[in-house]
ZADO-962352 format. One line per 4 residues: their letters; for each residue x, y, z of C-alpha. Coordinates in steps of 0.02 Angstrom, whole numbers. Layout:
REM residues N
A = X Y Z ~ ...
//
This chain:
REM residues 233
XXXX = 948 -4241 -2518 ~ 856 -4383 -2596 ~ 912 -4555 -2507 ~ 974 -4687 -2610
XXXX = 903 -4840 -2640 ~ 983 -4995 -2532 ~ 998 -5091 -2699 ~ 1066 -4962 -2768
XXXX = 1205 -4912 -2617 ~ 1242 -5100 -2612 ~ 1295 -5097 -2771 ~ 1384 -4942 -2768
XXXX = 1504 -4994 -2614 ~ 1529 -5175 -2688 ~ 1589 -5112 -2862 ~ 1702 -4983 -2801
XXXX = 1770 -5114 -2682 ~ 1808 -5202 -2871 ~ 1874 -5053 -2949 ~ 2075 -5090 -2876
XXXX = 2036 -5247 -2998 ~ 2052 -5138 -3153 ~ 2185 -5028 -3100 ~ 2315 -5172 -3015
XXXX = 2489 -5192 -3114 ~ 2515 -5347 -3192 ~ 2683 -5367 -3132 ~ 2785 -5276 -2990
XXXX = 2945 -5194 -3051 ~ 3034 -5194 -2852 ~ 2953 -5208 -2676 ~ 2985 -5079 -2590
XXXX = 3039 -5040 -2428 ~ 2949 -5080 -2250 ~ 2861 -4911 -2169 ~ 2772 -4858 -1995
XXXX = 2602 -4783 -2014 ~ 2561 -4682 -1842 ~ 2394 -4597 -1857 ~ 2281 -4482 -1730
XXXX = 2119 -4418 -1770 ~ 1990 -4332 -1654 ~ 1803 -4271 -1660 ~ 1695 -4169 -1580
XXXX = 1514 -4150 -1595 ~ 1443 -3976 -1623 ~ 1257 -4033 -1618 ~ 1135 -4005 -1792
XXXX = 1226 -4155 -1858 ~ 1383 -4048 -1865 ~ 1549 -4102 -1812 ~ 1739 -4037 -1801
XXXX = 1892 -4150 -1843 ~ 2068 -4157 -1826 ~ 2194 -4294 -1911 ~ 2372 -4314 -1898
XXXX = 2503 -4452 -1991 ~ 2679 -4476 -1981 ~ 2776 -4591 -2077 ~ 2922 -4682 -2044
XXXX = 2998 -4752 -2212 ~ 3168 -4819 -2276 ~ 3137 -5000 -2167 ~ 3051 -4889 -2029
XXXX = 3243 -4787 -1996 ~ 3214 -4637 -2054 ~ 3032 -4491 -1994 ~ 3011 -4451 -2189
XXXX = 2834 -4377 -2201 ~ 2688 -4312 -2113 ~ 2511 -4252 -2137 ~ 2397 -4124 -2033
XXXX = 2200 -4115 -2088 ~ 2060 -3999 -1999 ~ 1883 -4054 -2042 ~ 1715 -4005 -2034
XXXX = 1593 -4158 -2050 ~ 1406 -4158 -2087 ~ 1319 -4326 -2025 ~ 1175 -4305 -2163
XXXX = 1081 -4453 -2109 ~ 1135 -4625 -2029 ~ 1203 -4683 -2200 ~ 1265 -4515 -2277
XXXX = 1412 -4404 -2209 ~ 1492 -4249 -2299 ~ 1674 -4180 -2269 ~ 1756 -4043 -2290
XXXX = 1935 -4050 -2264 ~ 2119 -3951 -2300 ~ 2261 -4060 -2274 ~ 2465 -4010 -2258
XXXX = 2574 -4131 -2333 ~ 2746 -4094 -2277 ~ 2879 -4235 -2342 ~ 3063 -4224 -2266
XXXX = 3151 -4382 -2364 ~ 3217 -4407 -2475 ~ 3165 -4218 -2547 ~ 3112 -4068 -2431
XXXX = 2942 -4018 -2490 ~ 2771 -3953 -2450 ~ 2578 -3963 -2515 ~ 2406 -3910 -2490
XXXX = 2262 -4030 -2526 ~ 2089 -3956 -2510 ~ 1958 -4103 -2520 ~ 1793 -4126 -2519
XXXX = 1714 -4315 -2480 ~ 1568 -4424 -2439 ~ 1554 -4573 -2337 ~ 1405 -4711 -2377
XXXX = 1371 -4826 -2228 ~ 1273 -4978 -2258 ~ 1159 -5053 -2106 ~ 1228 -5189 -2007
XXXX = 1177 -5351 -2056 ~ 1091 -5286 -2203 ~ 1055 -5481 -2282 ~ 1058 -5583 -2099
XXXX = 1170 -5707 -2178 ~ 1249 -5723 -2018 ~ 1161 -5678 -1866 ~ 1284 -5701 -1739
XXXX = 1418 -5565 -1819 ~ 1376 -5361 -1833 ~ 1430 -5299 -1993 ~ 1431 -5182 -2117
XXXX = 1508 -5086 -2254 ~ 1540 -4923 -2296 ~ 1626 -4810 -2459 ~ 1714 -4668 -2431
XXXX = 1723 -4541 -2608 ~ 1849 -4406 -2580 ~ 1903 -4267 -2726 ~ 2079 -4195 -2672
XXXX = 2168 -4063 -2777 ~ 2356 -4049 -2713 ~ 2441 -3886 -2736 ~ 2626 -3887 -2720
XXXX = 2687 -3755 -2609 ~ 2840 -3698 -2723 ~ 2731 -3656 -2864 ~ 2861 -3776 -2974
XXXX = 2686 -3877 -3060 ~ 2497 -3846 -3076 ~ 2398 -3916 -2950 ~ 2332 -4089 -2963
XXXX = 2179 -4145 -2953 ~ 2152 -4337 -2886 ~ 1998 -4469 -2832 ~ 2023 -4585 -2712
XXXX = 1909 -4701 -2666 ~ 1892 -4826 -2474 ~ 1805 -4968 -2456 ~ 1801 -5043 -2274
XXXX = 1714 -5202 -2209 ~ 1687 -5215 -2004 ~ 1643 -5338 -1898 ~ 1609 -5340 -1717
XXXX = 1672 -5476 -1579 ~ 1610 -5519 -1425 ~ 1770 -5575 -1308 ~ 1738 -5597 -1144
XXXX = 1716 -5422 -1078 ~ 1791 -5344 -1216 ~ 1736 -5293 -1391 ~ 1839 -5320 -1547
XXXX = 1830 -5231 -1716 ~ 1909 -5361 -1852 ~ 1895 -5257 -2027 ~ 1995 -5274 -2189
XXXX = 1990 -5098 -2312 ~ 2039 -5076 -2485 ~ 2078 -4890 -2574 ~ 2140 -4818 -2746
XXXX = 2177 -4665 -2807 ~ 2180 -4594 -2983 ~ 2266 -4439 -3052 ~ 2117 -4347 -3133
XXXX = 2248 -4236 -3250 ~ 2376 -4386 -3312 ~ 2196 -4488 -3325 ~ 2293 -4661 -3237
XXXX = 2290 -4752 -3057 ~ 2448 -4701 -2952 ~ 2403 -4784 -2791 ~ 2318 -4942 -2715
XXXX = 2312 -4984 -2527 ~ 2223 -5153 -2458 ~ 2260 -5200 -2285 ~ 2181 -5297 -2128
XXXX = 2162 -5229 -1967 ~ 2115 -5263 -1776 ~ 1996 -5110 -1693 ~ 2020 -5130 -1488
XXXX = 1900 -5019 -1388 ~ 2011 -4937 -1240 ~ 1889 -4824 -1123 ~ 1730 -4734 -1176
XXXX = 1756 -4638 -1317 ~ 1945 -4686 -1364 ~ 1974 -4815 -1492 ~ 2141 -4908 -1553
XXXX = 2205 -4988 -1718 ~ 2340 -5088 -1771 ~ 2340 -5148 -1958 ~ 2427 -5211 -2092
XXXX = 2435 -5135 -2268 ~ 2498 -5179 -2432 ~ 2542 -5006 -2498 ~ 2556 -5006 -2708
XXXX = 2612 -4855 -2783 ~ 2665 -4823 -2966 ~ 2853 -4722 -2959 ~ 2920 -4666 -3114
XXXX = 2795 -4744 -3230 ~ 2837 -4921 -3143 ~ 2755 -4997 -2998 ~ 2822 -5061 -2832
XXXX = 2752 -5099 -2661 ~ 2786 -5048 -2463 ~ 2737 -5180 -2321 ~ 2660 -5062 -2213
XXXX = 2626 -5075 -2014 ~ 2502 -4956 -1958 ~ 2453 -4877 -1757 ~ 2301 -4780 -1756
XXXX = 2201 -4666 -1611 ~ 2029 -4601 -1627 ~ 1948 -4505 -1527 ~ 1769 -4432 -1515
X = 1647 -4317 -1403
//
């Protein structure tokens, strides 16, 4: 596959880091109520640039009271080339509050890393950005509508700290998400979060996330807190 041009995958990261610009409401018709994020994800290398993946999330909604939805993904990931990885992906979406249901999302996606530090502007931090492009197409399991084909789209910013011993991964991320077949934005999510390195190979984050979504042709928006696990071999 034919490399991109830095200019070019600059560009391409920094104005789909603008798209949410086009898409945000004006006005927010109610906030919504606080949720718990938990998320696990795991890798493991196959060699030939081929890896295996695993992600759960569970969601605690109605002011964190209430275990309302979960998620289950199996992956296979390509690492292309130090900037380019492909995914392939099938994810279970099984929601328990405040209606029973069940869907299957297929998706395909590619992630665009930038290199660290790609202008120097300042030498003392390790940077960089990176673009995730993911086409979904949820399928309900009771057969009641078509399935529905979506974009989302994840920008993420990362910086690197040197604390004593310790490393620390500051990064703030920013994703929408259109509905290709009613042609509109549905969801936004920009948040801030704190990466903490535990033991080789095992990585923890805590964020925060302001979590827009548009509910019965008006928008509101969730305060999110968010616990994540990764870990690869």
């Amino acid at each position: 596959m034919m490399r991109l041009p830095s200019r070019f995958s600059i560009f391409l990261v920094l104005a789909s880091a603008a798209g949410w610009a086009t898409m945000a409401p004006p006005s927010l018709a109610a906030d919504g109520d606080w949720q718990q994020w938990s998320e696990a994800s795991w890798i493991q290398t196959l060699g030939h640039g081929l890896d295996i993946g695993l992600r759960w999330q569970g969601r605690w909604e109605e002011d964190v009271s209430r275990f309302a939805y979960h998620e289950t993904e199996p992956m296979l990931i390509w690492r292309h080339s130090p900037r380019w990885d492909f995914q392939l992906g099938y994810e279970r979406d099984e929601r328990f509050s405040p209606v029973e249901e069940v869907a299957h999302v297929p998706n395909v996606s590619a992630v665009l890393r930038l290199p660290r530090q790609p202008w120097k502007l300042l030498p003392i931090l390790d940077w960089r950005l990176s673009n995730a492009f993911r086409m979904e197409f949820m399928i309900s399991e009771t057969g009641a509508s078509d399935w529905t084909p979506a974009y989302r789209n994840r920008t993420e910013w990362e910086t690197r700290w040197k604390w004593g011993g310790k490393e620390l991964i500051p990064y703030v991320f920013e994703e929408w998400l259109v509905d290709l077949r009613a042609g509109e934005f549905v969801q936004n999510r920009l948040g801030i979060g704190l990466g903490v390195p535990i033991v080789p190979h095992w990585l923890a984050r805590v964020w925060w996330m302001r979590f827009d979504e548009k509910v019965a042709n008006a928008w509101e928006w969730h305060p999110v807190i968010g616990v994540q696990i990764q870990t690869q071999f």
